[in-house]
C-alpha positions as CSV (number, residue, x, y, z in Angstrom):
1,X,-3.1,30.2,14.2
2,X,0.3,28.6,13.9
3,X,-1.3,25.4,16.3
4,X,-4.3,24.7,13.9
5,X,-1.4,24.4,11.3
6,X,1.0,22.4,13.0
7,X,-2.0,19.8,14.8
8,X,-3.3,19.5,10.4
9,X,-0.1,18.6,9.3
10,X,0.5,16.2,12.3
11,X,-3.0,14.8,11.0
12,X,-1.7,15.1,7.6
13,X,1.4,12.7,8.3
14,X,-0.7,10.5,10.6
15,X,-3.1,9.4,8.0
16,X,-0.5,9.0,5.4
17,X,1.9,7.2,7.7
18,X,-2.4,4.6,8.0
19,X,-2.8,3.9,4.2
20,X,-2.1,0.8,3.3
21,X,-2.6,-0.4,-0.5
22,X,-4.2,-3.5,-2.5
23,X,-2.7,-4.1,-5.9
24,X,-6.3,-3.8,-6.8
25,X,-5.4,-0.3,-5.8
26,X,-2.5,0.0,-8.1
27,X,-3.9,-1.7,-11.0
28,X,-7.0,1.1,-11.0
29,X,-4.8,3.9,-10.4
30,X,-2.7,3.1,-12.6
31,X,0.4,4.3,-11.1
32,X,2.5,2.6,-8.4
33,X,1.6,3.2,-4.6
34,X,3.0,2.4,-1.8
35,X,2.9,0.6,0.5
36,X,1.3,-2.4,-0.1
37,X,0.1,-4.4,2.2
38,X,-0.2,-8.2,1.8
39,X,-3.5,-10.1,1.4
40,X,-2.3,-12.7,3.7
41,X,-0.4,-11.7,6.4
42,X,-1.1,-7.7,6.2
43,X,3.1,-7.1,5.8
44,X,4.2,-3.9,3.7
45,X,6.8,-6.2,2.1
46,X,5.5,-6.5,-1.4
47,X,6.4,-5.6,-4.7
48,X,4.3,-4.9,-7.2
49,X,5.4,-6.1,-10.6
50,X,4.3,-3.9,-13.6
51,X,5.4,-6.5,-16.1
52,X,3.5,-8.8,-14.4
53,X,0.7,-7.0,-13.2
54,X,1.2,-8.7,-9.6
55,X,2.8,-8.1,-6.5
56,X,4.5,-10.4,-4.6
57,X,5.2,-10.2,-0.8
58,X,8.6,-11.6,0.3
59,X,7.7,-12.2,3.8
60,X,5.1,-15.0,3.5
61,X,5.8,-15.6,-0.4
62,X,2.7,-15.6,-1.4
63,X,2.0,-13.3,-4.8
64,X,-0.9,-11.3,-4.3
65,X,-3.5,-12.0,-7.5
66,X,-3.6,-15.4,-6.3
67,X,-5.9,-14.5,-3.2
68,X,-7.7,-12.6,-5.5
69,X,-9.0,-14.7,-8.0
């Protein structure tokens, strides 16, 4: 029994280590997540602005609504 548990929460942590988020993913939930991952060149260096409603990835530069429109 105490296997099962450990191999789900190795699963667990796997697939949470995998997701990767859009801002289009932040603006509908409505709450920050991270990480991010860049439209351009898939980094998880962005920040997502609230006041601006953006993000912006500081590895290529490039701020994310602007692939997006």
């Amino acid at each position: 029994m105490g296997k099962s548990k450990d191999q789900f929460l190795h699963l667990r942590q796997s697939r949470k280590e995998q997701r990767h988020y859009s801002v289009q993913d932040v603006i509908n939930a409505e709450i920050n997540l991270e990480p991010l991952e860049c439209v351009n060149c898939s980094s998880t260096e962005v920040t997502y602005h609230q006041y601006v409603g953006d993000a912006y990835c500081s590895d290529c530069g490039v701020w994310q609504g602007e692939s997006q429109v």
